[in-house]
N, C-alpha and C positions, 0 to 999 in steps of 0.2 A: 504494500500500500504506500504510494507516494504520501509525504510532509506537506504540508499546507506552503511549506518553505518551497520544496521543488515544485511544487504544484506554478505556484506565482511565476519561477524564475524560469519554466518551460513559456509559460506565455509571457512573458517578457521579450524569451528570444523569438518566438513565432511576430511578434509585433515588429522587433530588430529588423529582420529578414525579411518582412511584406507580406509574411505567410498571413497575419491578422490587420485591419485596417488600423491604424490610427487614433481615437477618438476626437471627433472635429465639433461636439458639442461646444456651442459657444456660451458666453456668463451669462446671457441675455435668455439663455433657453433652460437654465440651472431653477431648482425650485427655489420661491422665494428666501426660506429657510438657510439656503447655502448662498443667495446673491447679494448681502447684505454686507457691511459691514463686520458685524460683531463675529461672532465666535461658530453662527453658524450651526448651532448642535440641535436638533429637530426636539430635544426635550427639555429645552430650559432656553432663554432668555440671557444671555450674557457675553460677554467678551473675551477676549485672551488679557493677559497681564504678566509681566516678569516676576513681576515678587509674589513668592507664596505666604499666603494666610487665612488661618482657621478663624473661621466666625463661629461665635457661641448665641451671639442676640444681634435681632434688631434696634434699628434705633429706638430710645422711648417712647411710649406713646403717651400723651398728657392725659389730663380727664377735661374735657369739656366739660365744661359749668356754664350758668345763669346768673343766677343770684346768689349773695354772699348768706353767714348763718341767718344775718337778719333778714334775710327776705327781698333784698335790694339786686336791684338788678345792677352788674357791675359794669355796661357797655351797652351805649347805644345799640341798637338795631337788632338785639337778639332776643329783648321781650316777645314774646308771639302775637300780644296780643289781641288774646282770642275774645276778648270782652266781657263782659261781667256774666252773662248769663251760663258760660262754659267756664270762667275760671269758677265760678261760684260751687257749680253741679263740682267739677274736678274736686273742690275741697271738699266738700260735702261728701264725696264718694270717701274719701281718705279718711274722714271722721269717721262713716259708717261703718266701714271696714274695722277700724281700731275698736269701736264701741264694741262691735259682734264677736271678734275675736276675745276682748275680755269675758264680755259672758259666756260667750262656749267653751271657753278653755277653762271657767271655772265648773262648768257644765257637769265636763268631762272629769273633774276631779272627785266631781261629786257623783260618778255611777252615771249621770243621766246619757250620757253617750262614750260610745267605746275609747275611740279616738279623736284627737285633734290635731291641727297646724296654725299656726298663727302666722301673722305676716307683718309684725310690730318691727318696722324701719326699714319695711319696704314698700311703703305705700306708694312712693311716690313715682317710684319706678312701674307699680301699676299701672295707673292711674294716668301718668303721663304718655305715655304711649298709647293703652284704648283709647284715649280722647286724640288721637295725630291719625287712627286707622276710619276707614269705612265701614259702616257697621255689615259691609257685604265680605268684608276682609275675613278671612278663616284662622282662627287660633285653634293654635294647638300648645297645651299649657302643660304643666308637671305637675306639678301639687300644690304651688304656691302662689299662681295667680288669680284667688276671689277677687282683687281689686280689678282685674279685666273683664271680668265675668258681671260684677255689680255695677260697672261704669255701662252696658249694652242691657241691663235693663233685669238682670235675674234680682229674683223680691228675697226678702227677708224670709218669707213663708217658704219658700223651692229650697236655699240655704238649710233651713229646718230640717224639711221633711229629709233632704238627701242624711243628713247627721243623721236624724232616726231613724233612717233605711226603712222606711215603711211607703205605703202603697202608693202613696202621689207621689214620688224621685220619679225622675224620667229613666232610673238604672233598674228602679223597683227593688229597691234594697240590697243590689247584689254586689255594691260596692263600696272600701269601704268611705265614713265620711271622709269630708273635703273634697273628694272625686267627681267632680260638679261636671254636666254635661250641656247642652241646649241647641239641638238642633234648631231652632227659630233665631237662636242669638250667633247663631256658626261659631258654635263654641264646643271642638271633640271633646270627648269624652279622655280626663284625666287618666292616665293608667301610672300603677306604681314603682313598675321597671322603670330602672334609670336611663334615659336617653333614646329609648324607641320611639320616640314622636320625633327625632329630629327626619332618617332618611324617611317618616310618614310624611312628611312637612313638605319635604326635598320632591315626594314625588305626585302631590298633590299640587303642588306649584308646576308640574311641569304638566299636570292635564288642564290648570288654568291656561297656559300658554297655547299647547295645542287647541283648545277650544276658542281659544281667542277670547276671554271674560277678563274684563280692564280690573280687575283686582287680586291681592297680593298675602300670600299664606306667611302668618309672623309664628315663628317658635320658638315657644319661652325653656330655658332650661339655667341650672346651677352652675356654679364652679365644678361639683364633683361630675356633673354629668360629660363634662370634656374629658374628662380621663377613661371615657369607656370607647368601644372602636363604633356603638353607631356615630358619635359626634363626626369623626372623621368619614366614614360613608358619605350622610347627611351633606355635608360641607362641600365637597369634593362633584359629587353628584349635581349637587345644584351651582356649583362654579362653572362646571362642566357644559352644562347642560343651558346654561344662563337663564335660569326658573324666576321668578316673581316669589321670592321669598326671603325674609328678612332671620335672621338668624338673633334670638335677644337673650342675653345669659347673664341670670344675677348673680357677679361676684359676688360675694357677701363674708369670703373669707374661710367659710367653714363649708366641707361637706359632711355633714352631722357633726363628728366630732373630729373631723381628718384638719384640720388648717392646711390654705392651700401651699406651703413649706414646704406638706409632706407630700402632696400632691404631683406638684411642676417646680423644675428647676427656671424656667424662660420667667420671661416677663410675661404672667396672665395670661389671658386667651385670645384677645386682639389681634396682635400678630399672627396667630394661625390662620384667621380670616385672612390677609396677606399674603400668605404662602400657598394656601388654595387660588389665590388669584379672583379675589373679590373684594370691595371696598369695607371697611374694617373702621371703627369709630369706639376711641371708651369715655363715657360720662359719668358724670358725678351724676350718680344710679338714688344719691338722694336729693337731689335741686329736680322737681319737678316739669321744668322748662327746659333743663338742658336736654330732659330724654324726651320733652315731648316736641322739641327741634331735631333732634336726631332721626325720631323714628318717623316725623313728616318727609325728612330729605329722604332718608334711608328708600320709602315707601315710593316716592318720585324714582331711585334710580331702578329698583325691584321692576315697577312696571316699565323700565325702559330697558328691561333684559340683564341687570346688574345686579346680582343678589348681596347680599350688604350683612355683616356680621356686626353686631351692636354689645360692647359688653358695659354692662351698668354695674360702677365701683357704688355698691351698697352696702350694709352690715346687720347681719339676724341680730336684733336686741334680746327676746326671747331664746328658748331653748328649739332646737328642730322640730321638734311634735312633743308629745305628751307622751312619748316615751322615753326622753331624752332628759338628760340633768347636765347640761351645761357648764355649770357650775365646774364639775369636773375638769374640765378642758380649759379653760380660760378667766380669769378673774373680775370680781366684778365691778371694777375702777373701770375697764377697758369697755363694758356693757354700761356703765352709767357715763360714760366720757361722751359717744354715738346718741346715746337715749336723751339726752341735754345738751349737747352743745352743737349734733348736726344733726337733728331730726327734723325730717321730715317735713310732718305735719304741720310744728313750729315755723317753719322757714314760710309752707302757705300761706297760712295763717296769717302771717306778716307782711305777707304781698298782698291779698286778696284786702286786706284791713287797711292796708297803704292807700287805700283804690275806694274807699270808704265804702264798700261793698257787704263788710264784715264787722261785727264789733263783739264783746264779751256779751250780750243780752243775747245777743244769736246764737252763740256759742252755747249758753245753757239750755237754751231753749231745746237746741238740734240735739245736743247728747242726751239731756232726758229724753226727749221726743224716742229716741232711736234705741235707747234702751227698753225704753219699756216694749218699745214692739216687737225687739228681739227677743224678750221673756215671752211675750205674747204669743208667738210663733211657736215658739220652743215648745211651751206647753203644750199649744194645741199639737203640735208634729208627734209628740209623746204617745199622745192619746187616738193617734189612728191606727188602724192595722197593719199588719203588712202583708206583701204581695201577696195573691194565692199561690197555694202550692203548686199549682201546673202552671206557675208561670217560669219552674225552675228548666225545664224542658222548653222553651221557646224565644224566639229572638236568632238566635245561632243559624239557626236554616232554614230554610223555604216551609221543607217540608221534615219533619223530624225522620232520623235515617231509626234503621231496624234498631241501632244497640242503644238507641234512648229511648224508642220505643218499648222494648223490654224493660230499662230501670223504669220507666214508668207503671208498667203493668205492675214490676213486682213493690214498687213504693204503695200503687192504691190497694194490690192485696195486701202490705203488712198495714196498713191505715185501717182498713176496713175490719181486721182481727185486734189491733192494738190500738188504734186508735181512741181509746179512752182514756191511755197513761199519755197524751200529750194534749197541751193546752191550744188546739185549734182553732178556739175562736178569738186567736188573737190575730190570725191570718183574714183576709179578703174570702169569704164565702166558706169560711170555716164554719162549725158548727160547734 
């Protein structure tokens, strides 16, 4: 078997000799890739250069901001100016939000429901962003976006019932709380694997585009959800592919209890958006305005075939859910430093009051107001039933295939024998 070496150096001398023609391709007739200037190499973007050197980072990336703690805006022309009747609602959302999370998580302590999440010093990252989308716009969220979900119109009473998993949830109890869905509000349905919603995002965006429909799928995820391989799928997919999708990820510093230290050596997640070759932006994930100019531009390049990777520098005040002690992980000088001196709601609150929009008589008025309806809710969610039992069998398929068919049969014969050691009439058409 001839060397790859002789191989060459036989057709070298056949070209020497005239035995093979020449090549007379001219530069003009080379693919773009090789006619250029640079380096020419069909998988990357670059140049030649004498001196060798190892990169470890890009350049830094700032946080875009708005307003300082006080609430001031620190530069001409970047207020959005949306006017009083939407900064108004945007605050109000952030109040409601913060009201409802204190009552359920005290809820939750108290047996009335299983689970909780809270979203205390991240409202604004919400918030600011639903109000920059269309409400034809498709979210796809992870666990901790109620503030997008209550900005498009989901009530107090829907919040409720989904926590008590009972018969009015659009999931019908089978998921668990916080997992908020609304097909009317184009709001998917929450799921608890980390990062599966992004290449869902990535290919949802790309049947908006084929279909040709002028709007734009945003998907919300953490810090920790960058360290699993759908992010990079997700990312890659839709840089590729140039989808109408906006990519939004709350740093916040912790994946439960990981700090992102332990996480990523790089600088954050921004830059990655960069190296997929998509426009990339980080904001100060708690000034309201800076994320709800970002994710207006961001939303402009999306539908211009740009997908756009957004990351918001924010911070969990709270503990991850109601299974988590915080406490453990990090100290609480560094949770009261965020909770007082760059919160959120404060910083609105200060702009929207600046604008005489707002004063402290509103301010009590709207938190009683909002608490009690959230107990009111609560309650009444408590005391409905829950789904019927054949609604465990449906939804999944058209038509139910043969092997649920059987667990069905044999669930209604053991109900029918034993069905008096279970409390069925707390079900939907139980007895």
């Amino acid at each position: 078997m001839l060397s790859r070496f002789s191989v060459l150096r036989r057709l070298a001398c056949r070209v020497s000799d005239g035995r093979l023609p020449l090549c007379t391709t001219s530069a003009s007739q080379l693919p773009d890739h090789i006619n250029r200037e640079d380096a020419g190499f069909p998988g990357a973007k670059t140049h030649f250069t004498t001196e060798m050197g190892f990169r470890r980072e890009m350049d830094n990336f700032p946080a875009y901001t708005v307003m300082n703690n006080l609430g001031e805006v620190l530069e001409d022309g970047h207020d959005p100016n949306v006017g009083e009747e939407i900064a108004v609602k945007m605050y109000k959302t952030m109040v409601k939000l913060n009201v409802m999370d204190t009552v359920l998580y005290d809820a939750q302590r108290q047996g009335r429901i299983s689970f909780y999440m809270t979203s205390f010093g991240e409202e604004a990252a919400h918030v600011g962003s639903a109000a920059a989308l269309d409400p034809e716009d498709l979210v796809f969220g992870q666990y901790r976006e109620t503030g997008v979900i209550l900005y498009r119109g989901f009530t107090l009473k829907q919040v409720a019932d989904q926590c008590c998993s009972n018969m009015h949830e659009e999931g019908k109890g089978r998921q668990m709380p916080v997992h908020y869905s609304s097909r009317e509000l184009n709001f998917n349905t929450i799921s608890s694997p980390i990062a599966t919603q992004l290449p869902h995002a990535a290919g949802a965006a790309y049947s908006f585009k084929t279909a040709g429909k002028p709007n734009v799928v945003i998907c919300y995820f953490g810090d920790g959800a960058s360290s699993q391989g759908d992010f990079h799928a997700g990312l890659n997919f839709a840089a590729v592919k140039k989808v109408p999708v906006i990519f939004f990820c709350r740093n916040n510093g912790y994946a439960i209890s990981t700090p992102v230290t332990d996480q990523f050596a790089g600088d954050g997640i921004a830059p990655r958006g960069v190296a997929y070759g998509m426009h990339s932006i980080r904001v100060d994930g708690n000034d309201v305005w800076a994320v709800y100019n970002a994710v207006a531009k961001a939303r402009e390049l999306a539908l211009e075939g740009e997908p756009c990777l957004i990351e918001a520098m924010s911070y969990r005040v709270s503990h991850h859910s109601t299974s988590d002690d915080s406490s453990r992980y990090r100290v609480s000088d560094e949770m009261d430093y965020w909770k007082e001196q760059r919160n959120p709601i404060t910083r609105t609150r200060a702009y929207v009051e600046s604008k005489g929009w707002w004063d402290e008589s509103k301010e009590k008025e709207y938190r009683d107001a909002m608490r009690k309806e959230v107990l009111s809710c609560l309650i009444q969610a408590e005391k409905e039933k829950k789904a019927s039992i054949e609604s465990l069998f449906e939804d999944v398929y058209h038509e139910i295939p043969e092997h649920l068919a059987q667990q069905k049969k044999e669930l209604d014969e053991h109900l029918a024998e034993f069905g008096s050691h279970y409390k069925l009439d707390g079900f939907d058409g139980g007895q």
